[in-house]
ChimeraX commands (.cxc) that place a marker at each C-alpha (Angstrom):
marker #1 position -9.73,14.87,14.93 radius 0.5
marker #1 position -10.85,13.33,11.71 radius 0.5
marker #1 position -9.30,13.46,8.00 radius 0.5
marker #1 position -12.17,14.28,5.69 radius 0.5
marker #1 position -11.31,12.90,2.45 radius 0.5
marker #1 position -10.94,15.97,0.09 radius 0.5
marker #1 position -9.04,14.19,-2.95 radius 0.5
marker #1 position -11.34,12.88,-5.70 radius 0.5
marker #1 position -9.06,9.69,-6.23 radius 0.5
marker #1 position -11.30,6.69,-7.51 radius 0.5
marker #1 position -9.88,3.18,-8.85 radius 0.5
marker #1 position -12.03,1.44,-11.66 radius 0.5
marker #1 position -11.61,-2.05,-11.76 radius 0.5
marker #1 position -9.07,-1.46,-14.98 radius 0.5
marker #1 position -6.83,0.33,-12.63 radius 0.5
marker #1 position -7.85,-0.03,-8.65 radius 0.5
marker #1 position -6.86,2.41,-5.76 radius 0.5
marker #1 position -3.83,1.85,-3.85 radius 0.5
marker #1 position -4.05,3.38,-0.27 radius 0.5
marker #1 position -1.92,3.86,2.35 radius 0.5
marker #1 position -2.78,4.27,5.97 radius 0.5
marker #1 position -0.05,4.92,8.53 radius 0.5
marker #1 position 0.10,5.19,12.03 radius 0.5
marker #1 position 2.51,5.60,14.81 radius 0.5
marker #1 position 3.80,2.24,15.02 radius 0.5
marker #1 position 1.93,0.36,12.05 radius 0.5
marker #1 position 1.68,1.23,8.20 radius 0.5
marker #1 position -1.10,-0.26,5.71 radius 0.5
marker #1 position -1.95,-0.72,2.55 radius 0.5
marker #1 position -4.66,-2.04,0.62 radius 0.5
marker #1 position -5.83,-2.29,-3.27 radius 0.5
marker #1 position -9.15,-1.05,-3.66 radius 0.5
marker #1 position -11.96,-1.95,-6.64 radius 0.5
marker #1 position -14.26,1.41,-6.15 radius 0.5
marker #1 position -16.19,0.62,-8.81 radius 0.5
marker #1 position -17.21,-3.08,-7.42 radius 0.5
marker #1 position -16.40,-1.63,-3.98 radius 0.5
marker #1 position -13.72,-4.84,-3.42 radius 0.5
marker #1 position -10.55,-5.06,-2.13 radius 0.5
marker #1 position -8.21,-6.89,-4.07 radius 0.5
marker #1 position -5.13,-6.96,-1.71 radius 0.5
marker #1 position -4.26,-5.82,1.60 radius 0.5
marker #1 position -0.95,-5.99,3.74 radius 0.5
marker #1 position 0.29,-4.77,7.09 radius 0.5
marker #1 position 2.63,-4.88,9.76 radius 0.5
marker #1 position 0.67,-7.40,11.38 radius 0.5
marker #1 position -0.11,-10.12,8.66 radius 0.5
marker #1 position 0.65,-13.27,9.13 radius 0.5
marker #1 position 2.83,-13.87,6.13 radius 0.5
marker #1 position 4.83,-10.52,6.78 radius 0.5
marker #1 position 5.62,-10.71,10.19 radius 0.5
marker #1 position 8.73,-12.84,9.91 radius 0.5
marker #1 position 10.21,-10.87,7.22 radius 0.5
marker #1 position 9.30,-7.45,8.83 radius 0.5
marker #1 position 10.52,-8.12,12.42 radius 0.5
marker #1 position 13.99,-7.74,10.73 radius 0.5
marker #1 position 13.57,-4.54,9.55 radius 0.5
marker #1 position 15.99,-2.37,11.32 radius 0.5
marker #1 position 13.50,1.14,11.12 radius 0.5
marker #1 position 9.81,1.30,10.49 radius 0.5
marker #1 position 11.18,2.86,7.20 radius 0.5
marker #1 position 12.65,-0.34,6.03 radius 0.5
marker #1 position 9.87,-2.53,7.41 radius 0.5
marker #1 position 7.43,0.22,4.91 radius 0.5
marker #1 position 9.59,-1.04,2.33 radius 0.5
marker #1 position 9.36,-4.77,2.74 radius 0.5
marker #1 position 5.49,-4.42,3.01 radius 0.5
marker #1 position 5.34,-2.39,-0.07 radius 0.5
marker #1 position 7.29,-5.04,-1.98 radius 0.5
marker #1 position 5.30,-7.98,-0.85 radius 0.5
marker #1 position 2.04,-6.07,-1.75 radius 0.5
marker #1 position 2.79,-5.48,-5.57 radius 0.5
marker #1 position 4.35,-9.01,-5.47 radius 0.5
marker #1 position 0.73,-10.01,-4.28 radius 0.5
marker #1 position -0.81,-7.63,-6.78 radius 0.5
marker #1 position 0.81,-8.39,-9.84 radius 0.5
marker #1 position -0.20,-12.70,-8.84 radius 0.5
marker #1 position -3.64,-11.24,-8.98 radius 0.5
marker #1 position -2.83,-9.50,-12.39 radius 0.5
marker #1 position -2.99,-6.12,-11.17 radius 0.5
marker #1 position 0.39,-4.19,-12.65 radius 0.5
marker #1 position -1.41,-0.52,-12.80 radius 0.5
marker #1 position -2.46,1.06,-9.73 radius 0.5
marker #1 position -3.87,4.40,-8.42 radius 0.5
marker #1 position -1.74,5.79,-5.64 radius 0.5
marker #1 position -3.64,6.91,-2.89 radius 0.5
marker #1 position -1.45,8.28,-0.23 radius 0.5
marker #1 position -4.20,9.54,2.49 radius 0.5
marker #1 position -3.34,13.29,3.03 radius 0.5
marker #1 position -0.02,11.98,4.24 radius 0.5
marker #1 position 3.26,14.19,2.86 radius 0.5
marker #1 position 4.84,11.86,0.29 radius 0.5
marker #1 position 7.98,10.79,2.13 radius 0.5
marker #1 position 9.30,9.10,4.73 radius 0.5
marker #1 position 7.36,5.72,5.23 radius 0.5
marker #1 position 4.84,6.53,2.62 radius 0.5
marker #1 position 7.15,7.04,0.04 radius 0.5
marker #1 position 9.29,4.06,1.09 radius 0.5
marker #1 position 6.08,1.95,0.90 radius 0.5
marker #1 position 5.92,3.24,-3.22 radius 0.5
marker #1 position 9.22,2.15,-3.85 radius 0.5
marker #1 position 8.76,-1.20,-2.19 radius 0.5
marker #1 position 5.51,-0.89,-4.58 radius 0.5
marker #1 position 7.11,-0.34,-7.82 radius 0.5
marker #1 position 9.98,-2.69,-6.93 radius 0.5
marker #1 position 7.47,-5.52,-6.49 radius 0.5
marker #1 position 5.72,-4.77,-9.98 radius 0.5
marker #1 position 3.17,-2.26,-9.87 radius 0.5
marker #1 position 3.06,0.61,-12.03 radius 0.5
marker #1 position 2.19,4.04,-10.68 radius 0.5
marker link #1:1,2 radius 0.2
marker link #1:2,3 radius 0.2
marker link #1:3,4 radius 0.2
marker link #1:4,5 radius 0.2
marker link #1:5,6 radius 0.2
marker link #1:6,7 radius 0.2
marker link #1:7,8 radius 0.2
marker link #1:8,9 radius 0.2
marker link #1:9,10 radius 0.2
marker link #1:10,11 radius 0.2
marker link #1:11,12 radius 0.2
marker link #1:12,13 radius 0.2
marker link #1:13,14 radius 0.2
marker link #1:14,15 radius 0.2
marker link #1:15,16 radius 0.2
marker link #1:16,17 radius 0.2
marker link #1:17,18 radius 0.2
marker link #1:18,19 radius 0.2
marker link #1:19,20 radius 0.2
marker link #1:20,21 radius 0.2
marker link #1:21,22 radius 0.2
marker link #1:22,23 radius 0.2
marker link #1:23,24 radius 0.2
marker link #1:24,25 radius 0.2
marker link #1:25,26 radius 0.2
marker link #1:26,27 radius 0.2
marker link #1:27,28 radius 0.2
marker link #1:28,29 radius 0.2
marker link #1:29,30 radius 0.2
marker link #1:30,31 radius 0.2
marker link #1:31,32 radius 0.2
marker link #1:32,33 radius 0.2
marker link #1:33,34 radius 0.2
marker link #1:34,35 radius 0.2
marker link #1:35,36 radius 0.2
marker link #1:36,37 radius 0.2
marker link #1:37,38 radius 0.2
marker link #1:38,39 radius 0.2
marker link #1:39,40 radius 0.2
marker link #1:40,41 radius 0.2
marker link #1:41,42 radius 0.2
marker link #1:42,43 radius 0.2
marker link #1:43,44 radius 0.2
marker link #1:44,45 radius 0.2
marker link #1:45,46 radius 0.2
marker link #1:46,47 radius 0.2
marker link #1:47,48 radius 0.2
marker link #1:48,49 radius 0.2
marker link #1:49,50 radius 0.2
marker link #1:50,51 radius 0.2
marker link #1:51,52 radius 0.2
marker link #1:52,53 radius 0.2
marker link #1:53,54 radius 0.2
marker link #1:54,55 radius 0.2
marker link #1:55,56 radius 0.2
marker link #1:56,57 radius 0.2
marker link #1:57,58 radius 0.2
marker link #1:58,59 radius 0.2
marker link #1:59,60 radius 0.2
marker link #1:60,61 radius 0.2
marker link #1:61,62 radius 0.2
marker link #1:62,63 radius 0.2
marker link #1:63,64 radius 0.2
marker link #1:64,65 radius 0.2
marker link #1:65,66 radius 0.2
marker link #1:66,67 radius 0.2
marker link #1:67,68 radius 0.2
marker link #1:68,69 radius 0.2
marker link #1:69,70 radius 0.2
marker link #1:70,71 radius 0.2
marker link #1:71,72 radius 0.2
marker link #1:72,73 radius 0.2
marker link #1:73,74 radius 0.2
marker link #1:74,75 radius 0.2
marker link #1:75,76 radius 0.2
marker link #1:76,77 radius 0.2
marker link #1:77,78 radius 0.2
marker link #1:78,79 radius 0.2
marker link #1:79,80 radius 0.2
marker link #1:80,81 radius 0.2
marker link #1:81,82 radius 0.2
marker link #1:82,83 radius 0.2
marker link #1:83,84 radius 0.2
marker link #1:84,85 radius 0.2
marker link #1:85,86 radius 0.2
marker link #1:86,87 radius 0.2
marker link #1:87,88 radius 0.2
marker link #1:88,89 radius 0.2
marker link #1:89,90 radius 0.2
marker link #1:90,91 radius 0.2
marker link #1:91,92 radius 0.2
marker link #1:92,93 radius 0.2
marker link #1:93,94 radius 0.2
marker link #1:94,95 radius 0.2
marker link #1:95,96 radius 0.2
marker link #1:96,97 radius 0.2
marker link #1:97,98 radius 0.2
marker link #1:98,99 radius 0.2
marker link #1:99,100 radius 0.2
marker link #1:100,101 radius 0.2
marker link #1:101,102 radius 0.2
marker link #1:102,103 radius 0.2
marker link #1:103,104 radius 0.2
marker link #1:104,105 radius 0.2
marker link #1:105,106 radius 0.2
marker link #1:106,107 radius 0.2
marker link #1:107,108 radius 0.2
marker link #1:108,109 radius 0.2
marker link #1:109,110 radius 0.2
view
């Protein structure tokens, strides 16, 4: 069963999207450009220049964390500090809120 997408959430390219997908076993997260329909950075479990890092996560909690961290770290290189938060229809906790956190600790503003 599908999601449809009932929130109105739009980035501009002043202040982009940031969206958060999450699965059983993976989570995702990309900064999106609506207006130039772009995206400006994207991280997951299974990126290359994560997977060292996150494989010593102890929970998938942690590891949400980590990737959160290294995405605004990626961000704010791009000079992206403000962000939309987009969090999916997913309940803000757990994962997804660990994945904020990580966000905000790696420079974005939200």
């Amino acid at each position: 069963m599908r999601r449809k997408r009932k929130s109105g959430i739009l980035g501009s390219t002043e202040k982009p999207r940031l969206v958060v997908f999450r699965s059983l076993k993976y989570i995702y997260g990309q900064i999106i450009d609506d207006s130039n329909h772009k995206v400006l950075a994207s991280i997951s479990n299974l990126s290359k220049s994560a997977v060292s890092e996150v494989k010593k996560a102890k929970s998938k909690t942690e590891a949400s964390k980590l990737l959160g961290k290294f995405l605004g770290e990626q961000a704010v290189k791009s000079k992206i500090n403000k962000v939309v938060f987009d969090r999916n229809g997913f309940v803000y906790q757990g994962r997804i809120k660990a994945f904020a956190e990580g966000a905000r600790e790696g420079g974005l503003k939200f």
